[in-house]
N, C-alpha and C positions, 0 to 999 in steps of 0.2 A: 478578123472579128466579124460577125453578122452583124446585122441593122435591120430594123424592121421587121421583128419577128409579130407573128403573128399575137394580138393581147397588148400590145404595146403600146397601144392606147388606153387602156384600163389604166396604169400608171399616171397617164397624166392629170395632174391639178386641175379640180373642178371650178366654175367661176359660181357665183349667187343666181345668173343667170340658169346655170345647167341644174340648181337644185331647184329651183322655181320653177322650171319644165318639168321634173319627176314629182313634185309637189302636186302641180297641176293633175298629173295621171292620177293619183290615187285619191283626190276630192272625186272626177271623174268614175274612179270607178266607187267607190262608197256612193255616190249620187245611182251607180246602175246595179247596186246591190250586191257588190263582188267583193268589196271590203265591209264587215263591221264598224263599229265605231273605236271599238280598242283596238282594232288592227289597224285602221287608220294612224289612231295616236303615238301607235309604236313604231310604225314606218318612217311617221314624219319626225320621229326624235333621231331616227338614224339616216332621213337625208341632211337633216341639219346637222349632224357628228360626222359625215361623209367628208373626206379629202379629194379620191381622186376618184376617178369612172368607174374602176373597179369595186370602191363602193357602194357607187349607187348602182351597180346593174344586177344584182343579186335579189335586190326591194322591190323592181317589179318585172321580175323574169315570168313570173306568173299572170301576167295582167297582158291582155291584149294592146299591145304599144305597134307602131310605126318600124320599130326596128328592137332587138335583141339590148342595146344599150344606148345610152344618148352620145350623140356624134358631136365634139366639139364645135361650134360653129363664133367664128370672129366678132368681136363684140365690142363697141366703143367702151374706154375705160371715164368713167365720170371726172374733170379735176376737181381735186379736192376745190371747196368754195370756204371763205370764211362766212362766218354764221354763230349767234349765240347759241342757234340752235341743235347746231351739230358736235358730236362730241365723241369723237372717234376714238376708240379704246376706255370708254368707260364703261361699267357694267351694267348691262343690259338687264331688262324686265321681262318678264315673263315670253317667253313664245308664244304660246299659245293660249287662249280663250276660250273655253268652253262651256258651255252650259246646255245640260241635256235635262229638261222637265227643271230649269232653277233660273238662274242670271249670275252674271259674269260681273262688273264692274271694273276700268283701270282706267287713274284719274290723275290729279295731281304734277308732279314736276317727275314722271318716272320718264325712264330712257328706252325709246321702241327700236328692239331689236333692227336689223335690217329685213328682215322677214317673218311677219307675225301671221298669225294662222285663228281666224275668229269662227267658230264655230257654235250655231245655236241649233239644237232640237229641241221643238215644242219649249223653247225655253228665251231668255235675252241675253243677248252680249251689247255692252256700252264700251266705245272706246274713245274716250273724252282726249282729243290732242290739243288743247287750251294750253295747256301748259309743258306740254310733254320737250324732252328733246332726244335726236338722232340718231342712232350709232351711224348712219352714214347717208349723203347727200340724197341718196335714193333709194325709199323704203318700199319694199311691196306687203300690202296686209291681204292674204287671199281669204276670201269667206266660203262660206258655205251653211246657209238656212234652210232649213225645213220645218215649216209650219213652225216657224222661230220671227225673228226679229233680232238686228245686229246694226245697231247707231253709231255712229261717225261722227262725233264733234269737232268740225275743223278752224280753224280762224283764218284769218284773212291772210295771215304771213307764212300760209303752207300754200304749195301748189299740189292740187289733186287730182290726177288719171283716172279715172271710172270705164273700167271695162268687164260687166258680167253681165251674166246670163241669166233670167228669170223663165219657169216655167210656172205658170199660174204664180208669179209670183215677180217681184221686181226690183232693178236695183234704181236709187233716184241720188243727183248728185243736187244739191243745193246750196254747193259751196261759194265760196265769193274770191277765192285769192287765187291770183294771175303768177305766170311765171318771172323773176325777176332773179338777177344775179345773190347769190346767197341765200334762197331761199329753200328750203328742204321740198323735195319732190316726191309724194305719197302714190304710190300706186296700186287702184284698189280693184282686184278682181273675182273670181269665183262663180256660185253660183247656188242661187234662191225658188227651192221646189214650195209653193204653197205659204211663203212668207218672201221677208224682203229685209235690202239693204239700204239704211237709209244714211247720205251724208251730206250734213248739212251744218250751219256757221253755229258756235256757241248759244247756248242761252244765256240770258242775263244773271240768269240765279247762278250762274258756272263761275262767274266772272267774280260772286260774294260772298262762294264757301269760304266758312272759316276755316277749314281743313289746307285748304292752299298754300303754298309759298309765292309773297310775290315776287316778280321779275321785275328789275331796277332797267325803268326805257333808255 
């Protein structure tokens, strides 16, 4: 029998890492004009329905990348943490966020995928994490604003990563909560032409919607 035939890497199971690298390219290229904005949206429904490498390498064969398809690369597995606020296998809320010339809103006790996708043209995205909980210990939310605005309400008992790029434009983290065991870990990147990302602790008024459900401490 052969082994190691040539593609046989295509086969293999992708991790949230490897969709969050092809994710990456095509913010990347929509920011240099090569994607749409519906082409963007269609892509990213199908690196997130992607399995193995062979699915994602088809999405951006057309995009000037590093290489022809993404190359697996070793990756620490997170252990599971107890937490009220992780909740692994429950159904998740929406992916994505958009708002082009409108606003977006998601608030309340809903449940943030492991990789959500916030996107503002000339428009707002709010993503109120007051009350939210997990599908898993470590979420990435990537942005991307243009001549938009896209908020981040964090509380104290999430730990949040702020890694993006501003051109004429910027991202600001003004959160308060440190890392500790059982705490869900938010990681928020992307990138802000001519508007900004801003993430910062709840407001008061967050805290006295009557729309809420409260959390028993």
């Amino acid at each position: 029998m052969s082994q190691d035939q040539p593609g046989d890497h295509l086969s293999i199971r992708i991790s949230n890492e490897d969709r969050e690298r092809v994710a990456q390219i095509l913010h990347n290229a929509m920011a240099e004009g090569r994607l749409e904005m519906s082409e963007l949206e269609e892509r990213l429904d199908q690196v997130y329905a992607a399995k193995t490498f062979g699915d994602l390498e088809p999405i951006t064969r057309d995009l000037p990348v590093q290489s022809n398809s993404p190359v697996p690369q070793p990756h620490k597995v997170p252990s599971p943490l107890p937490s009220g606020r992780i909740v692994p296998g429950a159904t998740v809320g929406p992916r994505n966020s958009v708002a082009v010339m409108s606003g977006v809103e998601r608030k309340g006790e809903w449940v943030v995928p492991q990789q959500h996708n916030a996107i503002a043209v000339m428009g707002g995205v709010e993503l109120n994490l007051t009350y939210a909980r997990f599908e898993a210990p470590e979420t990435v939310i990537s942005c991307f604003a243009f001549m938009g605005g896209i908020e981040i309400y964090v509380p104290d008992d999430i730990y949040v990563i702020v890694d993006g790029f501003g051109f004429m434009g910027a991202f600001e983290d003004k959160s308060m909560g440190q890392p500790a065991p059982g705490r869900p870990v938010v990681r928020i990147n992307g990138f802000a032409m001519m508007g900004g990302v801003e993430v910062k602790p709840p407001k008061r008024k967050h805290l006295r919607d009557a729309d809420r459900h409260e959390i028993e401490e």
